[in-house]
TORLUM-865320 format. One line per field, with one value per residue: residue number from 1; residue in three letters; x, z, y of N, C-alpha, C in turn. Coordinates in nm, 3 decimals. Last residue first. Layout:
N
i: NUM,... .
aa: ALA,... .
n.px: X,... .
n.pz: Z,... .
n.py: Y,... .
ca.px: X,... .
ca.pz: Z,... .
ca.py: Y,... .
c.px: X,... .
c.pz: Z,... .
c.py: Y,... .
This chain:
201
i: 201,200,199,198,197,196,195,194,193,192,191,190,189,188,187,186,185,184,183,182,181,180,179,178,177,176,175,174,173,172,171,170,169,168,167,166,165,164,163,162,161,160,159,158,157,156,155,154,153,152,151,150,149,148,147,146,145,144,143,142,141,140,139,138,137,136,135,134,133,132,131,130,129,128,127,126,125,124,123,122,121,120,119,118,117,116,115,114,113,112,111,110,109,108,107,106,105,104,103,102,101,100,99,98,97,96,95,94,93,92,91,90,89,88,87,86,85,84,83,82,81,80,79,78,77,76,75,74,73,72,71,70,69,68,67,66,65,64,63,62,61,60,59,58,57,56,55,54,53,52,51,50,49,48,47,46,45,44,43,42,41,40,39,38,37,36,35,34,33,32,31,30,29,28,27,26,25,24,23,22,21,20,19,18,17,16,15,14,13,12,11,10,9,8,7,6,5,4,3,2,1 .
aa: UNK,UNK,UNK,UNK,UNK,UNK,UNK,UNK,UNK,UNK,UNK,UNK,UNK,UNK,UNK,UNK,UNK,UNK,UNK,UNK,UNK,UNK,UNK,UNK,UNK,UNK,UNK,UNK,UNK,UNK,UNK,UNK,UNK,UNK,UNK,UNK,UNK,UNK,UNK,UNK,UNK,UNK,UNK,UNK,UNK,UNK,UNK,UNK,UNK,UNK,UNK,UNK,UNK,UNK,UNK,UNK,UNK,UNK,UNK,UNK,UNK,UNK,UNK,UNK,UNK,UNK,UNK,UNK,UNK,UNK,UNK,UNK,UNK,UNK,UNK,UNK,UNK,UNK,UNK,UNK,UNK,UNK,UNK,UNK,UNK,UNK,UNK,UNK,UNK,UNK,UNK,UNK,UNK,UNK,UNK,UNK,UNK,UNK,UNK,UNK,UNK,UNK,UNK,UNK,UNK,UNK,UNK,UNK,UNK,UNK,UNK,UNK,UNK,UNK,UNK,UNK,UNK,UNK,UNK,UNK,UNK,UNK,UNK,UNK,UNK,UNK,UNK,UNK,UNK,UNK,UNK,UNK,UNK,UNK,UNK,UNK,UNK,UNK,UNK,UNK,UNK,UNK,UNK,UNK,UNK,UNK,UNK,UNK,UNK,UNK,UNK,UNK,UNK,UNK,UNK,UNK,UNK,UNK,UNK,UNK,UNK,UNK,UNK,UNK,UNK,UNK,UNK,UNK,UNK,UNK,UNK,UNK,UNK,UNK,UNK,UNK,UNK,UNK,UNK,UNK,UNK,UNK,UNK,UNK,UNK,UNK,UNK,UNK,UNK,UNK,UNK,UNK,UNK,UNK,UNK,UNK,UNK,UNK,UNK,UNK,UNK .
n.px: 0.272,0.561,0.799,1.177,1.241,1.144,1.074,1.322,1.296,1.060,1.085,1.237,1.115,0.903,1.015,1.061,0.869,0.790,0.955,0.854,0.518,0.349,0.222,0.011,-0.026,-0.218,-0.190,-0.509,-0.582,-0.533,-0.511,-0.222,-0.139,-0.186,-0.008,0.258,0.171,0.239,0.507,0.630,0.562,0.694,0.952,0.976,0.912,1.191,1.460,1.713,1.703,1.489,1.509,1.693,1.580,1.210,0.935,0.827,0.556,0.345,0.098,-0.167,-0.481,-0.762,-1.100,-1.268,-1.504,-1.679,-1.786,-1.843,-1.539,-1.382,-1.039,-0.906,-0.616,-0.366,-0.162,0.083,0.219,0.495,0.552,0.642,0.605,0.723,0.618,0.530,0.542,0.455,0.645,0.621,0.496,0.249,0.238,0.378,0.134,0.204,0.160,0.196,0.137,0.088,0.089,-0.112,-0.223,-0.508,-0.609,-0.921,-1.165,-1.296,-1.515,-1.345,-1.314,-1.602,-1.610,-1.745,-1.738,-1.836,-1.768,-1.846,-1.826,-1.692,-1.408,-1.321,-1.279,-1.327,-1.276,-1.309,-1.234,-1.240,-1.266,-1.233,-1.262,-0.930,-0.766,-0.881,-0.763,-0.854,-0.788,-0.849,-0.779,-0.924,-1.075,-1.105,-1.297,-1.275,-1.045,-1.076,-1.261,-1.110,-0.888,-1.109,-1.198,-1.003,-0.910,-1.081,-1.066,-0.819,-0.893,-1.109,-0.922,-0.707,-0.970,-1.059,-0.964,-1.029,-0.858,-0.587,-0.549,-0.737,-0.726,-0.458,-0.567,-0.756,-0.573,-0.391,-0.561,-0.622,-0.421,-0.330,-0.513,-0.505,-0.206,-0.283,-0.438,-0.232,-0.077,-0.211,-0.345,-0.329,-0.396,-0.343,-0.418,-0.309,-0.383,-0.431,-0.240,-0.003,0.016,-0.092,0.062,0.073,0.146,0.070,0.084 .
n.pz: -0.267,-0.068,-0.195,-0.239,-0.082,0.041,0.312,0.510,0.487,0.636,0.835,0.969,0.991,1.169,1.383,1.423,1.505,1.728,1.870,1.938,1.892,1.598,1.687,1.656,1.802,1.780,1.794,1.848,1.603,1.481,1.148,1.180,1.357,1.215,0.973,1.144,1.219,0.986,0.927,1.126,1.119,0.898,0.966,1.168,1.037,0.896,1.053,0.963,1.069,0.881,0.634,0.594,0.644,0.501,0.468,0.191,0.249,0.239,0.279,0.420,0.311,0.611,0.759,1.002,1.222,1.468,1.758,1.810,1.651,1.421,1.394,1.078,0.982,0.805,0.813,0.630,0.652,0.577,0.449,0.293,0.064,-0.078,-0.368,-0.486,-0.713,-0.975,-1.131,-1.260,-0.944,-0.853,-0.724,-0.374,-0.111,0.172,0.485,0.738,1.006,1.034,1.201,1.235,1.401,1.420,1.567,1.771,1.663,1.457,1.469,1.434,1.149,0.982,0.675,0.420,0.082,-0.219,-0.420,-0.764,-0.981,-1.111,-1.025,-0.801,-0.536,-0.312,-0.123,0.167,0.314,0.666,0.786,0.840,0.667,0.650,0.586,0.491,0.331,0.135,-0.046,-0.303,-0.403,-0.630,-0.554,-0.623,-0.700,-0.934,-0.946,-0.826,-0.950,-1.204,-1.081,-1.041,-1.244,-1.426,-1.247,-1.327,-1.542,-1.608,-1.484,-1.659,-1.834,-1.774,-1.748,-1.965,-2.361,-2.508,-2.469,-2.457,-2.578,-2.427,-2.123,-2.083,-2.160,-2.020,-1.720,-1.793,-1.775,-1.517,-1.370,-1.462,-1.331,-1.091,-1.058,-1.169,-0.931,-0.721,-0.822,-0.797,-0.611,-0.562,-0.309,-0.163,0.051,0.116,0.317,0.347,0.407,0.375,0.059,0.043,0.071,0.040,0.061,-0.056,0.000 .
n.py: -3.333,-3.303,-3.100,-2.986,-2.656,-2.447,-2.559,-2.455,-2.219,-2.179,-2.285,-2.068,-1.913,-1.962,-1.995,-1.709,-1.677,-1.773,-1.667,-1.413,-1.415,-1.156,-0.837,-0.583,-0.245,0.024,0.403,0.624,0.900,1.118,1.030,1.107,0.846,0.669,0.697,0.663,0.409,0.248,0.363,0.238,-0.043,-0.122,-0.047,-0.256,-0.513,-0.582,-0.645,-0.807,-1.075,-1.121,-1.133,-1.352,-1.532,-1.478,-1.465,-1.231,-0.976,-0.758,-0.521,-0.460,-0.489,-0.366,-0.392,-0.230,-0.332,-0.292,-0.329,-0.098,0.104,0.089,-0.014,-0.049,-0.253,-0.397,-0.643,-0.862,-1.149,-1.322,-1.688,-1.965,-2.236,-2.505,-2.693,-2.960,-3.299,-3.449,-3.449,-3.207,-2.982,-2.810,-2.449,-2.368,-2.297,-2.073,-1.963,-1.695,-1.505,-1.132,-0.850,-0.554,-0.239,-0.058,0.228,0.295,0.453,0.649,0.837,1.096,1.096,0.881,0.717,0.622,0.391,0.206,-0.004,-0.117,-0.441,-0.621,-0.571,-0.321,-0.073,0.131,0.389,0.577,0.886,0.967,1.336,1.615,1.833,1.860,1.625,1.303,1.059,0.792,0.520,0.229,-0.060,-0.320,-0.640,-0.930,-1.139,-1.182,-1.272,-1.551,-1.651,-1.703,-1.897,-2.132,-2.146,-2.208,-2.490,-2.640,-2.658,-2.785,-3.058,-3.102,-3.137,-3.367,-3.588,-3.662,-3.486,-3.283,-3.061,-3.007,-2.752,-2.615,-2.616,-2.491,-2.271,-2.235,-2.201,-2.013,-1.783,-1.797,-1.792,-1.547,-1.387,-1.421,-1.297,-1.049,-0.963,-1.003,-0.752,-0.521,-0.379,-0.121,0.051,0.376,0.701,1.009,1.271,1.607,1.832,1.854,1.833,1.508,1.218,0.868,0.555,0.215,-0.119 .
ca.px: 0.134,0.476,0.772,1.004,1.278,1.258,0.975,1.294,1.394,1.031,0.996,1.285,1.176,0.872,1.034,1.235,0.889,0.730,0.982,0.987,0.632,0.385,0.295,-0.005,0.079,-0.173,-0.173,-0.401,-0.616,-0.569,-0.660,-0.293,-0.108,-0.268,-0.185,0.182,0.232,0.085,0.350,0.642,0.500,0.580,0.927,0.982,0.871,1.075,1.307,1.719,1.807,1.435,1.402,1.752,1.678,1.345,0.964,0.879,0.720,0.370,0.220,-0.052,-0.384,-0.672,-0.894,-1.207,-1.348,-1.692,-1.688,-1.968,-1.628,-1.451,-1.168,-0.932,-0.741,-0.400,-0.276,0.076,0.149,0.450,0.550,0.620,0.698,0.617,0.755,0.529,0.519,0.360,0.704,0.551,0.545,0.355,0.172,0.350,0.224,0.165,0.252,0.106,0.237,0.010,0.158,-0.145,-0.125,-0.444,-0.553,-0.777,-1.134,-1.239,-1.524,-1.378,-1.204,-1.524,-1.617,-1.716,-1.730,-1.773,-1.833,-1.740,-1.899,-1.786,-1.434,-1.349,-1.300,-1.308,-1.350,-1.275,-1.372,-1.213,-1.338,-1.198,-1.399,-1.032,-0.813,-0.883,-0.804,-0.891,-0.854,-0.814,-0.803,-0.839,-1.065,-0.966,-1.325,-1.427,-1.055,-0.925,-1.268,-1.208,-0.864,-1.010,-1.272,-1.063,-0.812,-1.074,-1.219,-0.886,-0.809,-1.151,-1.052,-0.736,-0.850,-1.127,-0.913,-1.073,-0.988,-0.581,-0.422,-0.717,-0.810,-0.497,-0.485,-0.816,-0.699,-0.339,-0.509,-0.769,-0.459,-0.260,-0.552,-0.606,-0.257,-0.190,-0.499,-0.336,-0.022,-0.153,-0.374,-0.423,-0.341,-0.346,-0.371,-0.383,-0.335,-0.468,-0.408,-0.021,-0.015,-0.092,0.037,0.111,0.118,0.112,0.000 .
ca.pz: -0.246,-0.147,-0.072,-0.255,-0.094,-0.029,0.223,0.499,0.430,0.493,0.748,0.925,0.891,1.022,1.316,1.425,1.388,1.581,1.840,1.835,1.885,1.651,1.628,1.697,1.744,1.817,1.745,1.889,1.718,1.595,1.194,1.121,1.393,1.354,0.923,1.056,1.323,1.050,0.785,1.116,1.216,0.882,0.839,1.200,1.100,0.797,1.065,0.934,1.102,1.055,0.702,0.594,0.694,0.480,0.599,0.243,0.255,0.230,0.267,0.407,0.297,0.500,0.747,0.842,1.151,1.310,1.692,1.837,1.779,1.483,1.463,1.172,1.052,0.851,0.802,0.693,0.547,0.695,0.405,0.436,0.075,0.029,-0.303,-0.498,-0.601,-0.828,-1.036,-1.322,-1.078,-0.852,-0.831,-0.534,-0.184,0.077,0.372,0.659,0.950,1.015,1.125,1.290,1.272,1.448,1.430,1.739,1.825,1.483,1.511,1.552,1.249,1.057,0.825,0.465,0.272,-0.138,-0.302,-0.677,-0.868,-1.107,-1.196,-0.873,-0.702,-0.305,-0.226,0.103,0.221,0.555,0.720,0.928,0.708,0.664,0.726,0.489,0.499,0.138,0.082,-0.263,-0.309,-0.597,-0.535,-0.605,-0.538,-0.920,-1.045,-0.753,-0.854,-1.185,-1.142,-0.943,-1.219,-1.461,-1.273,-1.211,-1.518,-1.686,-1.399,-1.491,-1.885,-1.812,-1.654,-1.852,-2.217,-2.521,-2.440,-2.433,-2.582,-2.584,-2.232,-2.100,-2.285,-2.114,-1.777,-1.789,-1.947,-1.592,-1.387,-1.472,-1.521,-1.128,-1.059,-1.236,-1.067,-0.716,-0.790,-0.909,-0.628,-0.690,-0.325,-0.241,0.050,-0.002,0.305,0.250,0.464,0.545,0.126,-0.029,0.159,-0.007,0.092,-0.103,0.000 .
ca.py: -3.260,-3.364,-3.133,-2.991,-2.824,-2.385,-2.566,-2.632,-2.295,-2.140,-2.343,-2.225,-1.909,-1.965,-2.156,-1.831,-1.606,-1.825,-1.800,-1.422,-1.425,-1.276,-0.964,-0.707,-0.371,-0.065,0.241,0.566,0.747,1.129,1.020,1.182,1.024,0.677,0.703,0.781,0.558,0.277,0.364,0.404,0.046,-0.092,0.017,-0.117,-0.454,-0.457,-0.694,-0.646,-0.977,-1.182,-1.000,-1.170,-1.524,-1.510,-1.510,-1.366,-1.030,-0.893,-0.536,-0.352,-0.510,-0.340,-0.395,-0.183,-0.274,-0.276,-0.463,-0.187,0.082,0.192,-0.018,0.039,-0.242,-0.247,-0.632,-0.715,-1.085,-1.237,-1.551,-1.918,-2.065,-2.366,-2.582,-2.858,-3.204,-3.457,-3.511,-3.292,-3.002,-2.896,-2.576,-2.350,-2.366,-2.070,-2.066,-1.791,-1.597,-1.265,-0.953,-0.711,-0.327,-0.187,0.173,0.281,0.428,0.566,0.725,1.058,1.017,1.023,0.727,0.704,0.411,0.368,0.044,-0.013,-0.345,-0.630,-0.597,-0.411,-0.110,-0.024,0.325,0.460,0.787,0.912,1.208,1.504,1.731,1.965,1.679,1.459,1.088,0.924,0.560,0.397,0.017,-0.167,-0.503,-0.896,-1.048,-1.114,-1.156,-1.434,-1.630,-1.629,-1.778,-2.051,-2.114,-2.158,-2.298,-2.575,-2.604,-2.646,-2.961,-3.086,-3.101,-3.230,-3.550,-3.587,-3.563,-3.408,-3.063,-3.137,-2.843,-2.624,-2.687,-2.662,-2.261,-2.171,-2.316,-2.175,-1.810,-1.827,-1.941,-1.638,-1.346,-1.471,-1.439,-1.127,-0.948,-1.048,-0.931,-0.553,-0.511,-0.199,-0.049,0.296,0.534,0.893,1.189,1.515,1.830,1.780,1.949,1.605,1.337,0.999,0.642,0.332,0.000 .
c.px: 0.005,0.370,0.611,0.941,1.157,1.308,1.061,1.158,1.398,1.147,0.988,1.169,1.243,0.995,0.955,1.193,1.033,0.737,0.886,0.989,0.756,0.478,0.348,0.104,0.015,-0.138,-0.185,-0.365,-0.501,-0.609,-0.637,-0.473,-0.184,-0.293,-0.231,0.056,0.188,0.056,0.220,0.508,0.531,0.484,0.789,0.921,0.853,0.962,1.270,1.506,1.796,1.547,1.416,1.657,1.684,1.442,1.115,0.934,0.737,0.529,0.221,0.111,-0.268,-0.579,-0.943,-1.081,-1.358,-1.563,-1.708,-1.875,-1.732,-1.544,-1.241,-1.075,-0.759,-0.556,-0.314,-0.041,0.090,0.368,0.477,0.634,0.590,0.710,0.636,0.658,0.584,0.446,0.589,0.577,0.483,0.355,0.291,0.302,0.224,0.223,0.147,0.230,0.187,0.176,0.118,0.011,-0.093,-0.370,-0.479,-0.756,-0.971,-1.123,-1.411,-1.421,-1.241,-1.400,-1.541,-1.718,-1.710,-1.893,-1.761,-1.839,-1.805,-1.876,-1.609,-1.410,-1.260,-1.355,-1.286,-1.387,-1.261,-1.275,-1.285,-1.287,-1.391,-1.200,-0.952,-0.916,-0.774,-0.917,-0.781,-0.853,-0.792,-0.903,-0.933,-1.017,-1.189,-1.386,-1.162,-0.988,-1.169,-1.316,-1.011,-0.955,-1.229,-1.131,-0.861,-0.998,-1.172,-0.977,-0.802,-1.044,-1.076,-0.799,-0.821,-1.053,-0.976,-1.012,-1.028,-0.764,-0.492,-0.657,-0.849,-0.620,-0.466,-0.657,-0.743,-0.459,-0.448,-0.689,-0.579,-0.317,-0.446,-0.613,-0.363,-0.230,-0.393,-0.400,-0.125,-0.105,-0.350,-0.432,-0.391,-0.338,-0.406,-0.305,-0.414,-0.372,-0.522,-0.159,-0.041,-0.149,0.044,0.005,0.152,0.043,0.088 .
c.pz: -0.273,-0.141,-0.124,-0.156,-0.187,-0.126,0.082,0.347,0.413,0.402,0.619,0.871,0.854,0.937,1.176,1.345,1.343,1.507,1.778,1.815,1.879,1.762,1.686,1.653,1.771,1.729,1.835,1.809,1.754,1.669,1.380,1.157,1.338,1.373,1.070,1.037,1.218,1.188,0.900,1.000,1.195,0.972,0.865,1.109,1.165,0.936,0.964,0.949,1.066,1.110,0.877,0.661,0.715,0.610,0.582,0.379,0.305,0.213,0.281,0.406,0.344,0.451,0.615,0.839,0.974,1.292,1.530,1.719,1.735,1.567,1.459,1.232,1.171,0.892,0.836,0.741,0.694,0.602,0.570,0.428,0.208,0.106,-0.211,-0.388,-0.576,-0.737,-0.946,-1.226,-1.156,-0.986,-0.817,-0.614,-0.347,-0.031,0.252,0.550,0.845,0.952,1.176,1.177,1.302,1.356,1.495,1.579,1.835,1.608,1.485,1.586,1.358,1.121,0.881,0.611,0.285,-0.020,-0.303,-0.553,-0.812,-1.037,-1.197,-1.015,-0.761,-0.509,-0.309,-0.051,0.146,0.486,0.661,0.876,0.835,0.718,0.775,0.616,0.441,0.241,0.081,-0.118,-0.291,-0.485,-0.511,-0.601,-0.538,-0.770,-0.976,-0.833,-0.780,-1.041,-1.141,-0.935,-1.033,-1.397,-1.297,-1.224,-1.361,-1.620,-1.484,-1.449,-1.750,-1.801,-1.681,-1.782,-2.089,-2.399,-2.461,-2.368,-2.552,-2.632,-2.389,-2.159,-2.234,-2.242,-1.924,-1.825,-1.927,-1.767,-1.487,-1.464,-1.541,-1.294,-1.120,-1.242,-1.115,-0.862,-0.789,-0.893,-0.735,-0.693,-0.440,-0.252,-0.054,0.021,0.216,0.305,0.422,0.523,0.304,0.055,0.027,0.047,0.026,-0.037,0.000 .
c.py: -3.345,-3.332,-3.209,-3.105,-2.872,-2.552,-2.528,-2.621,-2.400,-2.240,-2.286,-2.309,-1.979,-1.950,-2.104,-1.921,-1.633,-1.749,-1.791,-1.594,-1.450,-1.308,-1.086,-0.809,-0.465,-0.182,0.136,0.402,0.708,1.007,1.094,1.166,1.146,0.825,0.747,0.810,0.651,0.391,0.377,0.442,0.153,-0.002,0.051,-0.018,-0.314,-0.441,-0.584,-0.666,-0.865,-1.089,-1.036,-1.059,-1.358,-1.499,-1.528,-1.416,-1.182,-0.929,-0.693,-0.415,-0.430,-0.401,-0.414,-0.248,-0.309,-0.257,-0.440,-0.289,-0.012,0.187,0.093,0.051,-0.095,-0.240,-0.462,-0.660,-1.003,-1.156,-1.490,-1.754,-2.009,-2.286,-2.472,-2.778,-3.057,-3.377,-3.529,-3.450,-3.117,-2.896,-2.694,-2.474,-2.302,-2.191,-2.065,-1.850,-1.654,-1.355,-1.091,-0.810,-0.450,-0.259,0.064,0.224,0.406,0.540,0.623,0.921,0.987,0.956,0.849,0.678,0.517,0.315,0.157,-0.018,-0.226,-0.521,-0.553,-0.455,-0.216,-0.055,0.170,0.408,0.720,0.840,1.132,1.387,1.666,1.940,1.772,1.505,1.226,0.980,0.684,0.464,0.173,-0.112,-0.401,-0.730,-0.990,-1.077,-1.083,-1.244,-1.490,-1.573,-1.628,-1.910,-2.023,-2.064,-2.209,-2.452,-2.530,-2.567,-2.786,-2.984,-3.060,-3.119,-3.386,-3.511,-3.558,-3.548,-3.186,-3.144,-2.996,-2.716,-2.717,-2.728,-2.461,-2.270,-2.333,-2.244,-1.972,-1.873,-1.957,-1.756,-1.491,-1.455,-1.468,-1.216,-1.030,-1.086,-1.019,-0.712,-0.586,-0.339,-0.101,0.160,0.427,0.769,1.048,1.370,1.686,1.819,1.963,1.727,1.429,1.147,0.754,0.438,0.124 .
């Protein structure tokens, strides 16, 4: 997600969701192009349908993000854009109670091969949520990084909390941290290296 301040009266938060859209335009042209190649086969034919339909899945709920904190109103309007539909949100700052930055652990596999098996990759995915009281929140993507060696000695954690220090500072709420700890953020990254292997699916 992409910040930018226009004039300390404006602050713009982005996300297109450029990776996302890829994937899903990626498994819908794999399905589309296995079923050309080998439409007369079941086998095939099913695993087409599924990508197909996997892919088209990732497309229809993958939403651009724009969010819009102004000072002058004190309001932020969110608009949410997709293939199929746009929402628009508005909320005051006042209602929002705190900003909550959350690091999530998660794995992810890749397709297997022709061997039957695949490769997992252990990733810290970033969350940006903003309570506004009677248990309503607003989260947000804010970021994703591989669980590597190198992020565990130079953490991006800091990076991210100065991004969500910022947004807090400007709405007037207070942050709060949520992360893992340090030992499960030791054995993800030894899972990532141990997954870095293949591994059977």
């Amino acid at each position: 997600m992409k910040i930018e301040l226009d004039n300390n009266s404006k602050m713009i938060l982005r996300d297109n969701n450029t990776g996302r859209f890829l994937s899903g335009l990626g498994l819908v042209s794999a399905g589309l192009g296995t079923a050309c190649l080998f439409g007369n086969d079941l086998l095939p034919s099913l695993l087409a349908l599924a990508l197909v339909v996997a892919g088209g899945y990732i497309l229809h709920t993958t939403k651009r993000v724009h969010i819009e904190l102004d000072m002058a109103p004190a309001r932020i309007k969110i608009r949410l854009r997709g293939f199929a539909q746009t929402e628009d949100r508005e909320i005051a700052f006042c209602d929002v109670e705190k900003v909550v930055l959350s690091k999530l652990i998660k794995t992810s596999f890749a397709p297997p091969s022709i061997r039957g098996s695949g490769a997992a990759r252990t990733y810290y995915q970033f969350r940006l949520v903003l309570m506004a009281g009677r248990n309503k929140e607003l989260s947000f993507d804010f970021g994703r990084l591989n669980a590597r060696l190198s992020n565990l000695i130079a953490s991006p954690d800091n990076r991210k909390q100065d991004e969500a220090q910022q947004i807090a500072d400007f709405i007037g709420a207070p942050l709060e941290v949520i992360v893992p700890s340090s030992g499960a953020v030791v054995a993800a990254v030894w899972d990532d290296m141990l997954g870095r292997s293949k591994v059977s699916i």
